[in-house]
C-alpha positions as CSV (number, residue, x, y, z in Angstrom):
1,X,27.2,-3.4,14.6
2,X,28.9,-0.5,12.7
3,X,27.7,1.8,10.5
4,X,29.2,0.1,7.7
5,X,27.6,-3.2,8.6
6,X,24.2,-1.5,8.6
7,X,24.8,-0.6,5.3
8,X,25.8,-3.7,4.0
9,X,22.6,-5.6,5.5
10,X,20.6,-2.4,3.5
11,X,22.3,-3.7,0.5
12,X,22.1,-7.2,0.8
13,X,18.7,-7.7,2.4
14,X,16.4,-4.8,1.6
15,X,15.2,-6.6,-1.8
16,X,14.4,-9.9,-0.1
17,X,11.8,-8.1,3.2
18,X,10.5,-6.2,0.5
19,X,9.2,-9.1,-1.7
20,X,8.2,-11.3,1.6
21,X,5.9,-8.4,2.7
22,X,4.8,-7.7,-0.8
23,X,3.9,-11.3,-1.3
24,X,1.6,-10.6,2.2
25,X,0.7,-7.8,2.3
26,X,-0.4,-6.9,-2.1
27,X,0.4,-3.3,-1.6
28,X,3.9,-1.6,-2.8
29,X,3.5,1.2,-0.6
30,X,2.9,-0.2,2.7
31,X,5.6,-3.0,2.1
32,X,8.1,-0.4,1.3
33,X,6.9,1.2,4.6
34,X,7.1,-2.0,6.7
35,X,10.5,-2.5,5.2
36,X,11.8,1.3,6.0
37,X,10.2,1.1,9.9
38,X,12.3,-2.3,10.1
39,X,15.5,-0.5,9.0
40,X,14.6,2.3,11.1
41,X,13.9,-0.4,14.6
42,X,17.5,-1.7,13.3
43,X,19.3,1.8,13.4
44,X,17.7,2.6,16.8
45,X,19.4,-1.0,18.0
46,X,22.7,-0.8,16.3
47,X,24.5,-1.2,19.4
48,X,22.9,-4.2,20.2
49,X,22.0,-6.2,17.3
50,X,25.4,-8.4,16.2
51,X,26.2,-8.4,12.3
52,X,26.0,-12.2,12.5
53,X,22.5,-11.9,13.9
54,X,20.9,-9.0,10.9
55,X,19.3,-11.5,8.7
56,X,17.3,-12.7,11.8
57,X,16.5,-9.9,13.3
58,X,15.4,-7.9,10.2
59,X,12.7,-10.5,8.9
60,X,11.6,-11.1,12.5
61,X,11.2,-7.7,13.0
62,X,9.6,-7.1,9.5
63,X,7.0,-10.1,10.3
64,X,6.0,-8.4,13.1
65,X,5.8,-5.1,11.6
66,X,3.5,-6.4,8.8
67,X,1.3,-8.2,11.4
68,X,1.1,-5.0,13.0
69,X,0.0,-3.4,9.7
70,X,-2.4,-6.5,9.0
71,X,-4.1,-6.1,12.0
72,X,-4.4,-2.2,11.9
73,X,-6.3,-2.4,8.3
74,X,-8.1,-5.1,9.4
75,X,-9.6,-2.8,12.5
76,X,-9.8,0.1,10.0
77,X,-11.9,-1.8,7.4
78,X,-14.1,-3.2,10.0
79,X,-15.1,0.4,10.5
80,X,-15.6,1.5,6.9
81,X,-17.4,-1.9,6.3
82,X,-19.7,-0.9,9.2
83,X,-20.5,2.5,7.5
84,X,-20.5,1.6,3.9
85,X,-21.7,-1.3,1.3
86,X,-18.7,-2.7,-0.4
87,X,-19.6,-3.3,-4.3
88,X,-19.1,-7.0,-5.1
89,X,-15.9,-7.9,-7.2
90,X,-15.9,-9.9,-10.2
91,X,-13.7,-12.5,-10.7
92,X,-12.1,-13.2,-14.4
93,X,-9.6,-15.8,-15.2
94,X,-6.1,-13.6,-15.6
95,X,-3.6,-16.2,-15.4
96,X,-1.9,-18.9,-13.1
97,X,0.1,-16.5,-11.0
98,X,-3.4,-14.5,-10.2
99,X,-5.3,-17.9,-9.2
100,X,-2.1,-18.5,-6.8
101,X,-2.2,-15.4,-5.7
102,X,-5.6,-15.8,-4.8
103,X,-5.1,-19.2,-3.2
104,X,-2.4,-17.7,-0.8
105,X,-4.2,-15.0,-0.1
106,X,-7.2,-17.4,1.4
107,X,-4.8,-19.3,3.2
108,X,-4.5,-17.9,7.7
109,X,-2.1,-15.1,8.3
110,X,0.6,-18.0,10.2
111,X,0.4,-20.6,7.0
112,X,0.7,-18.1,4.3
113,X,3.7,-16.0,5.9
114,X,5.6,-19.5,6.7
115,X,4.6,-20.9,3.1
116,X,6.0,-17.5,1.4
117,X,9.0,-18.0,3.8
118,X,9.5,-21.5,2.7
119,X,8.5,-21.5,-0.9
120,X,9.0,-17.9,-1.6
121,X,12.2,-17.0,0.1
122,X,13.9,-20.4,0.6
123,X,14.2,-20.4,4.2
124,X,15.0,-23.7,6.3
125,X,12.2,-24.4,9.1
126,X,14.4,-23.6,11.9
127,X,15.1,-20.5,10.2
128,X,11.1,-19.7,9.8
129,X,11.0,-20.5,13.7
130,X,13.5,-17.8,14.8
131,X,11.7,-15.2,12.5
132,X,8.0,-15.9,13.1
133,X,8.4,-16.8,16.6
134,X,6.6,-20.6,16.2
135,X,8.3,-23.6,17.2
136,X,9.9,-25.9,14.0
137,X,7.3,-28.2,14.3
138,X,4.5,-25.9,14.3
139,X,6.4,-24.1,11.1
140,X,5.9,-27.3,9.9
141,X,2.5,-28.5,10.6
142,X,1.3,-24.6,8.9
143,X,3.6,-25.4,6.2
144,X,2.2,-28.9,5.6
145,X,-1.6,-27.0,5.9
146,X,-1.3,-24.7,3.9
147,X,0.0,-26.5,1.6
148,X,-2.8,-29.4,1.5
149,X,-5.5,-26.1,1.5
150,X,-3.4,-24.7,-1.7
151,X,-3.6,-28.5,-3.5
152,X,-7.5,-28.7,-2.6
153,X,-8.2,-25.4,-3.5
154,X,-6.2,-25.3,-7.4
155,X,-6.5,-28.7,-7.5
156,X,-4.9,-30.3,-10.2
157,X,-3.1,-28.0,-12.9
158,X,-4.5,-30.0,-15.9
159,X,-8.1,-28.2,-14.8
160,X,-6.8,-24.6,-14.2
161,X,-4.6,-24.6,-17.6
């Protein structure tokens, strides 16, 4: 891959990690981190990442860097949980997109970051395989999950509009 081929893959690619990890993760900041540490794995692999491969390669590697992220704040707010009461939250009607955000957010880590791939992103399931690292038909059995867990938990749109 050449330098101007890195480039190009900032260009045309950048926008779309960005709103997959977003989607997951809920936090500007530490998507737009996940998605600069992914360009910055890429740079150190220039040499042996194919242009025809990028795509791939950069939303597998961002996956994995957002797990990585997941599962660090998840140790870190065991921690603080441990030392302090958390206040509880109240929960106000705001809209449809914040009771489906919600309703992704309950879904597992593996359904939610295959439905956002799907859904969200467009990808095909073989596709979603290569990135996530799952088998097609497990892509689709999380896919099919998820999205029987989503209908359950909304239920039908007449009642939440």
């Amino acid at each position: 891959m050449t330098v101007a081929e890195y480039n190009k893959s900032v260009d045309d690619y950048s926008d779309g990690i960005f709103r997959f990890i977003l989607k997951n993760l809920k936090n500007e900041d530490k998507a737009r981190d996940v998605v600069q540490d992914t360009y910055e794995k890429l740079w150190l692999k220039i040499n042996d990442v194919s242009a025809a491969k990028v795509k791939s390669y950069l939303f597998t590697s961002a996956y994995h860097t957002m797990i990585d992220c997941i599962r660090k704040e998840s140790r870190l707010t065991a921690l603080m949980t441990d030392q302090h009461d958390r206040p509880q939250e109240i929960n106000h009607y705001s809209g449809l997109n914040k009771i489906l955000d919600d309703a992704i957010a309950r879904l597992p880590e593996d359904q939610r970051s295959v439905i956002m791939l799907r859904d969200y992103e467009g990808y095909a399931y073989d596709e979603i395989a290569s990135i996530t690292g799952l088998s097609e038909s497990q892509v689709k059995v999380y896919i099919f999950r998820g999205r029987m867990f989503l209908k359950n938990y909304i239920g039908s749109i007449e009642s939440v509009i």
